[in-house]
FIKEBA-488368 format. One record per atom (N, C-alpha, C): x, y, z; residue in three letters. Coordinates in steps of 0.05 Angstrom, whole numbers, padded with zeros to 5 digits, always signed. Layout:
<sefis>
XYZALA
...
</sefis>
This chain:
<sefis>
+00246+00249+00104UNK
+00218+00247+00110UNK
+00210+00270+00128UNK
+00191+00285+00123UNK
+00177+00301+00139UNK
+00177+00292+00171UNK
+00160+00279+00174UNK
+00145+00264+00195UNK
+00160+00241+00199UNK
+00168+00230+00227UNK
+00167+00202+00227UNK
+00137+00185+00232UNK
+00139+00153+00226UNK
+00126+00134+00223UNK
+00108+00144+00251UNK
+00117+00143+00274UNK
+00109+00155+00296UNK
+00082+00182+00298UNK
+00095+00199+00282UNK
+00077+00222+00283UNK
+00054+00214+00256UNK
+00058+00205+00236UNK
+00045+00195+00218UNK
+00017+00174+00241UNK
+00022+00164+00253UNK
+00011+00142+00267UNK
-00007+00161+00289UNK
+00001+00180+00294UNK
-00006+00197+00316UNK
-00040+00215+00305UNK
-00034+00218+00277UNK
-00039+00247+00252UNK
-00067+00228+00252UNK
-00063+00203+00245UNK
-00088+00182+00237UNK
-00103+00170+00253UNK
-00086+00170+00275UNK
-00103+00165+00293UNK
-00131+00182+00307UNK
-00121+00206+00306UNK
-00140+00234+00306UNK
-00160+00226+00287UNK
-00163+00219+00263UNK
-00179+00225+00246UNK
-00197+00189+00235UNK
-00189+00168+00244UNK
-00195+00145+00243UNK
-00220+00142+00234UNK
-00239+00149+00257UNK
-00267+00144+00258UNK
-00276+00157+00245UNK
-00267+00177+00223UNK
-00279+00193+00203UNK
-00267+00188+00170UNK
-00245+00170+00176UNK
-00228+00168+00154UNK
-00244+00157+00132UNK
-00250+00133+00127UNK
-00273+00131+00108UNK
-00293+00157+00093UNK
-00305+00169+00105UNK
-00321+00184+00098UNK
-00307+00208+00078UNK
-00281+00214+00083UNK
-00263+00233+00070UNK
-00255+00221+00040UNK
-00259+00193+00035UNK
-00245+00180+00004UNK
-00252+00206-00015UNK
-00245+00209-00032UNK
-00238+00210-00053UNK
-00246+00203-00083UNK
-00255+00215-00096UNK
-00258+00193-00125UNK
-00234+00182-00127UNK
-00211+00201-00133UNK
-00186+00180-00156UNK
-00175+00157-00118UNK
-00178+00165-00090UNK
-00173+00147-00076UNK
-00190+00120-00078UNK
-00214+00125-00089UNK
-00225+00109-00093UNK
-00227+00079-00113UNK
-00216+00104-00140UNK
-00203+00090-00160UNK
-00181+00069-00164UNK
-00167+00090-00144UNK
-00138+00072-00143UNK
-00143+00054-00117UNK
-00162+00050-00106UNK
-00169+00028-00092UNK
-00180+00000-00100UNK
-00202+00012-00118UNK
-00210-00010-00133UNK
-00187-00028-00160UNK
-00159-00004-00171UNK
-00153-00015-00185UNK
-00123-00034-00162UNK
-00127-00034-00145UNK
-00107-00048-00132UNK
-00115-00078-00126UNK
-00137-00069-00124UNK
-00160-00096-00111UNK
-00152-00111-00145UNK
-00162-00106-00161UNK
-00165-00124-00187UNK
-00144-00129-00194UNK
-00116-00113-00194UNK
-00093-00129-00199UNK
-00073-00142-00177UNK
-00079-00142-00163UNK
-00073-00161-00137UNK
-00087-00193-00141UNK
-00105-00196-00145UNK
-00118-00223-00155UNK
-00116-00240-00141UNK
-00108-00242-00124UNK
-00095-00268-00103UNK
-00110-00292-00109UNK
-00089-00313-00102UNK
-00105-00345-00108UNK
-00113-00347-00076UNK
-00133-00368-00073UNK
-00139-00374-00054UNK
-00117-00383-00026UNK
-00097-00397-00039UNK
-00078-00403-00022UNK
-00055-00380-00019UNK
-00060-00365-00027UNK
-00041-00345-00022UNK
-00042-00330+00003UNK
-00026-00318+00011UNK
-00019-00294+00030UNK
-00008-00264+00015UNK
-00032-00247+00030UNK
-00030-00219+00023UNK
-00020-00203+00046UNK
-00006-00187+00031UNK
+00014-00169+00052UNK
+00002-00136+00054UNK
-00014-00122+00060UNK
-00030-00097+00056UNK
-00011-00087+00075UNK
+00012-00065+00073UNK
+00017-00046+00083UNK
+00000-00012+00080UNK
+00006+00004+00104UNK
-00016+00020+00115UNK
-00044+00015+00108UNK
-00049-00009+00110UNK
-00083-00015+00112UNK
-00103+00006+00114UNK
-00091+00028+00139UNK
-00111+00034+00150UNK
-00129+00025+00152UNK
-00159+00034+00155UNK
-00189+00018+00160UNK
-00194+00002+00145UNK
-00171-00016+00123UNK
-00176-00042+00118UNK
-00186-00042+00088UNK
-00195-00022+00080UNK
-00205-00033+00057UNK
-00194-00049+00039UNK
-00159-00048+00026UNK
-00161-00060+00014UNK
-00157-00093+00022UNK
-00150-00096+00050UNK
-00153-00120+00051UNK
-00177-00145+00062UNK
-00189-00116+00065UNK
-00213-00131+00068UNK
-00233-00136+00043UNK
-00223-00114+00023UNK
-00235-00134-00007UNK
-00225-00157-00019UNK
-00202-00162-00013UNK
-00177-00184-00016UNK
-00191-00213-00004UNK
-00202-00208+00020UNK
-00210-00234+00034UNK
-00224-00247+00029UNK
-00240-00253+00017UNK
-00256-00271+00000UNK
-00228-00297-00027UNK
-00214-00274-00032UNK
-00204-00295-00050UNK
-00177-00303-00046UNK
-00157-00289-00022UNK
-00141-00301-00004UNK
-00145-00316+00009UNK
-00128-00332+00018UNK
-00116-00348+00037UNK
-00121-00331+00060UNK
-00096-00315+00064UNK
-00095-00299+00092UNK
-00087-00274+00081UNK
-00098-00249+00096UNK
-00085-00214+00091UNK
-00084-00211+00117UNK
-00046-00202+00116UNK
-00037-00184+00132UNK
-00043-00155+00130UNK
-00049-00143+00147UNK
-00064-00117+00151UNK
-00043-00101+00168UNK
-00024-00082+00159UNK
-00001-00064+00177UNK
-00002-00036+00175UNK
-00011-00030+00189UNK
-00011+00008+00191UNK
+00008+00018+00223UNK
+00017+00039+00220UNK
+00027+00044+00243UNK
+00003+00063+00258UNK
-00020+00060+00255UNK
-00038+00080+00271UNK
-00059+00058+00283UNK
-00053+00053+00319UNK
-00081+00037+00333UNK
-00102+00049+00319UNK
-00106+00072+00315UNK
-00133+00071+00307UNK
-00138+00070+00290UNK
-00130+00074+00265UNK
-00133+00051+00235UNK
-00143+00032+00244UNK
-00118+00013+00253UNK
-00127-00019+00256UNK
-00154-00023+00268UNK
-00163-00011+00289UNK
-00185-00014+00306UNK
-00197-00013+00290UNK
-00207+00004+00276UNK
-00222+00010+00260UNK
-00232-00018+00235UNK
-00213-00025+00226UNK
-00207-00047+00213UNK
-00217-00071+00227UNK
-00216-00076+00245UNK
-00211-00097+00261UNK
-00257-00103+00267UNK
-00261-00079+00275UNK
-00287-00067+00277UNK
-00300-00081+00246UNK
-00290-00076+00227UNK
-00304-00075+00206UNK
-00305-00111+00202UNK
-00280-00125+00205UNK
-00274-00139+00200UNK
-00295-00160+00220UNK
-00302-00152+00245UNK
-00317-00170+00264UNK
-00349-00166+00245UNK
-00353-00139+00236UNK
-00386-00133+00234UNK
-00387-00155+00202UNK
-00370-00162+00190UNK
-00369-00172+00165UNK
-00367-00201+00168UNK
-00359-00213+00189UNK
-00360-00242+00203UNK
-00331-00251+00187UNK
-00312-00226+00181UNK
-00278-00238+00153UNK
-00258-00250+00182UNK
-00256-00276+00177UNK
-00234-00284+00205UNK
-00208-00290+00188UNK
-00208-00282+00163UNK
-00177-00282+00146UNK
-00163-00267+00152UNK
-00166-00242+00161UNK
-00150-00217+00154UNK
-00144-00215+00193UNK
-00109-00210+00186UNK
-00095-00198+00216UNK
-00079-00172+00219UNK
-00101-00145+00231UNK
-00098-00127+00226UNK
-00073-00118+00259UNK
-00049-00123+00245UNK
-00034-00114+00270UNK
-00014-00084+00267UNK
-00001-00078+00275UNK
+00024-00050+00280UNK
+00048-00064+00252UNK
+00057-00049+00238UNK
+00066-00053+00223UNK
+00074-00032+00202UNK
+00097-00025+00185UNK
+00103-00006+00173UNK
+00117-00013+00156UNK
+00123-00003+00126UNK
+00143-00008+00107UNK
+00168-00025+00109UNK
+00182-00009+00127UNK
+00204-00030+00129UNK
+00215-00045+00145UNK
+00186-00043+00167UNK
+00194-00068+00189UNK
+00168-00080+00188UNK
+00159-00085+00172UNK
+00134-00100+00161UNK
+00113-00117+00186UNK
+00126-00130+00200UNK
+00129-00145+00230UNK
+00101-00167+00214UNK
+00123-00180+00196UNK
+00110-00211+00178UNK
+00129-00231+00185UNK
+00121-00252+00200UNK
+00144-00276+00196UNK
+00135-00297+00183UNK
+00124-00298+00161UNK
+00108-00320+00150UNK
+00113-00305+00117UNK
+00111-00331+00099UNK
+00118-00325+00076UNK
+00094-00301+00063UNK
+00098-00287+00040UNK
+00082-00275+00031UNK
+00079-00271+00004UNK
+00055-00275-00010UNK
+00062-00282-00049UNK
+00054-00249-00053UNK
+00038-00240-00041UNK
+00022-00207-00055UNK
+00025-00186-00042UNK
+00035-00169-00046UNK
+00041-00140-00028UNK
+00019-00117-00042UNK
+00005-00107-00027UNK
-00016-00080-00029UNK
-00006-00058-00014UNK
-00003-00038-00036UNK
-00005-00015-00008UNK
-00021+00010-00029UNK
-00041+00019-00014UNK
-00054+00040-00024UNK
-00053+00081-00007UNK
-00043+00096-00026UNK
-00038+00123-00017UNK
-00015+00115+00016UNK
-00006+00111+00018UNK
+00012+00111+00041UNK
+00043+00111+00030UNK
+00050+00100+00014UNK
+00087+00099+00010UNK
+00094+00137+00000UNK
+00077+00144-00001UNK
+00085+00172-00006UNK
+00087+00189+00027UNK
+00078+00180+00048UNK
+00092+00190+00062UNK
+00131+00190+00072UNK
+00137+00181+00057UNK
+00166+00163+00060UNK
+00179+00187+00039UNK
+00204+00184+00048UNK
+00225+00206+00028UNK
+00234+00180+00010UNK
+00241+00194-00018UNK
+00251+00179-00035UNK
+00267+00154-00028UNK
+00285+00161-00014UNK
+00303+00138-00005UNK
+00297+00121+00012UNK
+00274+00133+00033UNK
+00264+00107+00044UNK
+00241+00102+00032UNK
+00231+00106+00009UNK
+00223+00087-00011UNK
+00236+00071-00013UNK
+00265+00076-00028UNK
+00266+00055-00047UNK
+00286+00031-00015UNK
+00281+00046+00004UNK
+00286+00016+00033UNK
+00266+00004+00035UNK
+00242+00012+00023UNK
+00211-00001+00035UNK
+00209-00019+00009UNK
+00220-00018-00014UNK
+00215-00041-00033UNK
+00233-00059-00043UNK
+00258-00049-00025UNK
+00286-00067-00027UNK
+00268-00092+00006UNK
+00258-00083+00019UNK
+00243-00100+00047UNK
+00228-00109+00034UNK
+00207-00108+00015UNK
+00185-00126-00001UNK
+00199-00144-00019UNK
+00215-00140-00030UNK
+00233-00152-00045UNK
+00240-00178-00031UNK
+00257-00169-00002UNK
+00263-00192+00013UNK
+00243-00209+00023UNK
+00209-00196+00019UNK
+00199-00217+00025UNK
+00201-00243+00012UNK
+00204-00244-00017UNK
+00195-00255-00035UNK
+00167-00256-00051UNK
+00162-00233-00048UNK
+00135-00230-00072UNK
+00134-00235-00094UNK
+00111-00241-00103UNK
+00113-00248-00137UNK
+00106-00224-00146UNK
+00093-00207-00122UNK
+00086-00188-00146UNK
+00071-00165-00120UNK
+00076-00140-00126UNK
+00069-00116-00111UNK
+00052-00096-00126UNK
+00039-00082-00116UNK
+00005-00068-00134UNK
+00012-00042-00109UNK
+00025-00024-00123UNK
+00023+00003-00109UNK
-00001+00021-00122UNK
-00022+00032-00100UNK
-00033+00059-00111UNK
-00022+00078-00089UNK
-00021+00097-00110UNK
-00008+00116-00089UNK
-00010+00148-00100UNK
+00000+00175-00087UNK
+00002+00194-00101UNK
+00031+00190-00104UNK
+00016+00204-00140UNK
+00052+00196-00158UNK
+00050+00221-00185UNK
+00071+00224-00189UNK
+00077+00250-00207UNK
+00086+00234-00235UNK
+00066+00239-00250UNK
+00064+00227-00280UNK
+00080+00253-00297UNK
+00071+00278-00286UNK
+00100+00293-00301UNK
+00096+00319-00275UNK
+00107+00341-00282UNK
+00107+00361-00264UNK
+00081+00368-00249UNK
+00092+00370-00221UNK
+00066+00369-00199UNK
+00050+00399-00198UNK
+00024+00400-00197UNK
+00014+00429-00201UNK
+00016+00435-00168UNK
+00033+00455-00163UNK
+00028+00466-00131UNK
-00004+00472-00128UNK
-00010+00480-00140UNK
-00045+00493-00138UNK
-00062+00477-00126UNK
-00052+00451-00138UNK
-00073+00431-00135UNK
-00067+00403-00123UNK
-00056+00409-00109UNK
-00033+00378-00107UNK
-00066+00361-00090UNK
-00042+00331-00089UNK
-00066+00315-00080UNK
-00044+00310-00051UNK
-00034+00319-00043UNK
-00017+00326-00014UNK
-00020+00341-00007UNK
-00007+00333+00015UNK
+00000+00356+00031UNK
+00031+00357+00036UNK
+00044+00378+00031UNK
+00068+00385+00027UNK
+00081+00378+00056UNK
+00074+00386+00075UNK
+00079+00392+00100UNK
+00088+00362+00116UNK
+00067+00341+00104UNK
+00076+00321+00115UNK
+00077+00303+00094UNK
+00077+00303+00070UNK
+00082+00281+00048UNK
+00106+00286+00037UNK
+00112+00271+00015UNK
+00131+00271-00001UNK
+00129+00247-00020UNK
+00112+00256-00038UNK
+00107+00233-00065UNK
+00128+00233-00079UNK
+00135+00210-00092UNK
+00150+00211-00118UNK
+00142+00212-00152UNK
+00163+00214-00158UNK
+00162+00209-00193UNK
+00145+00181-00201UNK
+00131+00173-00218UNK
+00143+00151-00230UNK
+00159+00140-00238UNK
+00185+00153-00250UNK
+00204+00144-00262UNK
+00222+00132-00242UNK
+00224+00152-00214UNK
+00243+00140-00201UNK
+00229+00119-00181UNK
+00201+00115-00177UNK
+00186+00087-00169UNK
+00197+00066-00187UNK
+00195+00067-00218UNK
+00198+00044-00234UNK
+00231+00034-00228UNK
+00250+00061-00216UNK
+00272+00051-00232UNK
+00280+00031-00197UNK
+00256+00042-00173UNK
+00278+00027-00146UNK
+00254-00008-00141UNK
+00233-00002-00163UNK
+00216-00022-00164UNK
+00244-00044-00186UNK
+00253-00035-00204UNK
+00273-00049-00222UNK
+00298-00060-00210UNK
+00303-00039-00190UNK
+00326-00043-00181UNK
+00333-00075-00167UNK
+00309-00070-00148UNK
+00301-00093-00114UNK
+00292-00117-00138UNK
+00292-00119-00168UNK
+00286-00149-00187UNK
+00260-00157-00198UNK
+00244-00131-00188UNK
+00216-00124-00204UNK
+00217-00113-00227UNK
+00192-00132-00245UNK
+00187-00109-00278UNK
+00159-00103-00268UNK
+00155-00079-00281UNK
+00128-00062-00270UNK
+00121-00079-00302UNK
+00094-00082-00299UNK
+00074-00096-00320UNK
+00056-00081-00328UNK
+00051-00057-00310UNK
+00021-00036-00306UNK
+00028-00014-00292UNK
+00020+00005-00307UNK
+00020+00037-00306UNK
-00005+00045-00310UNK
-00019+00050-00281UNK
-00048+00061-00295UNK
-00060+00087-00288UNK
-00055+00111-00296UNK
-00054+00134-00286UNK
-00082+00134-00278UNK
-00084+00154-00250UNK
-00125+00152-00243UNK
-00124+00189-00246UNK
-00104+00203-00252UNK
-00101+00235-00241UNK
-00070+00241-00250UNK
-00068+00265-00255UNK
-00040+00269-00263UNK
-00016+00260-00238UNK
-00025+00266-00204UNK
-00012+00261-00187UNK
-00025+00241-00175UNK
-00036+00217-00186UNK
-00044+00192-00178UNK
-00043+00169-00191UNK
-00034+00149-00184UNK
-00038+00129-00199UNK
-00035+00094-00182UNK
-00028+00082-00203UNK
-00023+00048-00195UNK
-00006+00034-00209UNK
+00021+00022-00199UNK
+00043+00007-00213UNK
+00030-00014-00198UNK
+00038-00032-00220UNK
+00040-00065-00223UNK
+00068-00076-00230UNK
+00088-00087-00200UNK
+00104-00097-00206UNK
+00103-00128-00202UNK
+00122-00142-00216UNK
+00118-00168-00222UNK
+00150-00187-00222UNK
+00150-00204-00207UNK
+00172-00213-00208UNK
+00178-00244-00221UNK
+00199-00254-00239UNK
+00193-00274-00254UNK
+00190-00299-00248UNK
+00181-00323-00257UNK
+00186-00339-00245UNK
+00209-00354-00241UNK
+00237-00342-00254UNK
+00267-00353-00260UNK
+00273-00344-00230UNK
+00254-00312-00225UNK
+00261-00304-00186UNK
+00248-00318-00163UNK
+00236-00348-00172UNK
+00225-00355-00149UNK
+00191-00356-00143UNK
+00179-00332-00168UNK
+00153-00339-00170UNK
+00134-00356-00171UNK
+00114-00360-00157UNK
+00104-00383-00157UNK
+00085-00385-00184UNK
</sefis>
């Protein structure tokens, strides 16, 4: 990894109170398409790693149970936390939290994470979904920047300096590995998209 979790937390914190305003179309996209295949039942618990300012778990809250909200940047969360008071949402608990120390001690059925697992080097990828795995999810909804085939330097949707996106192929194969089948591939951009992994109910699914 470029950066540790640390300096990542440091980078966003700088930019918090502006972060919203910077989206994106395809971040946008792959926001909304995380929200719709996440689906949560009412009684469920959602797991949103790097939340940041919450969006996706604050679209989640209406039809959850409870969303965990984990970013390693105070000022994300604040931010979140802010939105969450002006919206009257008392579901969602926006605390410090990161890929693979999640800091969840309570069961969890739905894992979100939107544009964040690409700061992580391949391998601690595939540590960050061998840790979701152990939660016991039924099912995980990554959007993220992802390489559907060769990445155009020209144009990347990174930044080289401190990211490191992966393949699809090798997402599907450490999403396969940790006892997930991806169900959904939904490209938003050649280096963007949204996997839908899904775990059976022979694994414990509810």
């Amino acid at each position: 990894m470029t950066k540790t979790p640390e300096d990542h937390g440091k980078r966003f914190d700088e930019i918090a109170a502006e972060y919203d305003d910077e989206e994106s179309p395809e971040y946008r996209a792959c926001a909304d398409l995380v929200i719709e295949h996440a689906d949560p039942k009412h009684v469920e618990t959602v797991l949103d790693i790097g939340t940041g300012t919450g969006a996706i778990a604050l679209a989640l809250a209406d039809d959850a149970g409870v969303v965990l909200g984990r970013d390693v940047s105070e000022g994300m969360l604040e931010q979140g936390r802010e939105k969450a008071a002006d919206r009257e949402v008392t579901n969602v608990d926006f605390r410090e939290g990161r890929f693979r120390k999640p800091n969840v001690d309570t069961e969890v059925h739905i894992v979100t994470s939107n544009f964040a697992m690409h700061h992580l080097s391949d391998e601690e990828k595939r540590e960050a979904i061998d840790v979701i795995a152990e939660l016991g999810a039924r099912k995980f909804v990554l959007g993220d920047v992802m390489f559907f085939g060769e990445p155009d330097p020209d144009e990347p949707f990174y930044s080289p300096e401190v990211d490191d996106p992966a393949t699809v192929g090798m997402l599907t194969d450490a999403l396969t590995d940790a006892g997930f089948s991806v169900t959904a591939v939904e490209p938003v951009h050649e280096q963007v998209g949204v996997l839908v992994a899904e775990r059976s109910r022979e694994d414990g699914a509810e």
